[in-house]
N, C-alpha and C positions, 0 to 999 in steps of 0.2 A: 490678524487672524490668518493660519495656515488653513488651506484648504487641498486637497489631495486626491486624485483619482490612476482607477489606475486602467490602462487598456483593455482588459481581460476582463469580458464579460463570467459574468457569474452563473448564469443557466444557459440551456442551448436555443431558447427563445429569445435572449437576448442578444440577439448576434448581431448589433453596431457596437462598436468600439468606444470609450470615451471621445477619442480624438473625434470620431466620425460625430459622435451628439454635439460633444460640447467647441470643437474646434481644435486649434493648435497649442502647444505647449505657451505658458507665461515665462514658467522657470523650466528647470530639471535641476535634479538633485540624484545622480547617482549613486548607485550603490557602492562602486568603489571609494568615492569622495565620499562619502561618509562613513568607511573605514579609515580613510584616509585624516579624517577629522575627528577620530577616537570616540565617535556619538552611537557606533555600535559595532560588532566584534565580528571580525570577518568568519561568512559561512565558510566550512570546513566538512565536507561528505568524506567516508573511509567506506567505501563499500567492506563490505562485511558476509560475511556466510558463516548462521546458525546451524551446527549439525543435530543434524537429526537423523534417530531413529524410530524404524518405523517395525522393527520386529520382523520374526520371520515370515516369506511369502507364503507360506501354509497356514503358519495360525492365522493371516487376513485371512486367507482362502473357505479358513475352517469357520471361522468368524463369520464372514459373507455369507457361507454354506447355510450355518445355523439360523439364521439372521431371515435368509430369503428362504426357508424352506419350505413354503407354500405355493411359489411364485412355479411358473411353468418356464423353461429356456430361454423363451424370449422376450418374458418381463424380467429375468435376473440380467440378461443380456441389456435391455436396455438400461437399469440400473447400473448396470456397470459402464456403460456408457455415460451416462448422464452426470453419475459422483464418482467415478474414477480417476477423475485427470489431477492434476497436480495444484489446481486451483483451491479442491476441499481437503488437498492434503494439506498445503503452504497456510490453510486457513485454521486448520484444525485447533481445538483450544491447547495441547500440549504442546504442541510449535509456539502460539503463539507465546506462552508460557514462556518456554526456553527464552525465546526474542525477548523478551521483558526483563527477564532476569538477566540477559548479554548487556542489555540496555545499563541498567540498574549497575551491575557488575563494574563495563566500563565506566561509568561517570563516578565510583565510587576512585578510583585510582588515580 
């Protein structure tokens, strides 16, 4: 019977470590020995950059405009605040889109 843990607690309520519960290691079985023993295929990261476009700053603007045209200065301001950073643009579903398809694209070559 193999049996297997790993340090990294899983929530941030569980904050003791395997080692800290359960005590010290029996074995180890690294990840590079087990490249090394052909039983799985070494990780391989290629940072990458999806381009993207996001159209021109006025049609957002005009876009925005139409969008909050009820809002008074400083609820559009906060809006703009709140979903303007680069978090709900990186997020957006046309980006993510593109990503999927870069994805897709590369593993097909």
């Amino acid at each position: 019977m193999l049996v297997g843990f790993t340090g990294t607690p899983l929530l941030k309520k569980d904050a003791q470590t395997s080692l800290e519960v359960f005590g010290g290691y029996i074995h180890t079985y690294k990840f590079s020995e087990a490249v090394e023993d052909g039983v799985v295929l070494d990780l391989v990261y290629e940072a990458r950059d999806i381009d993207q476009h996001l159209g021109s700053k006025e049609k957002i603007d005009a876009w925005f405009d139409a969008k909050t045209k009820g809002l008074n200065q400083w609820q559009k301001d906060e809006l703009k605040q709140k979903w303007g950073t680069m978090q709900t643009v990186l997020s957006s579903r046309s980006r993510m889109e593109r990503v999927v398809s870069d994805i897709v694209f590369d593993f097909s070559v």
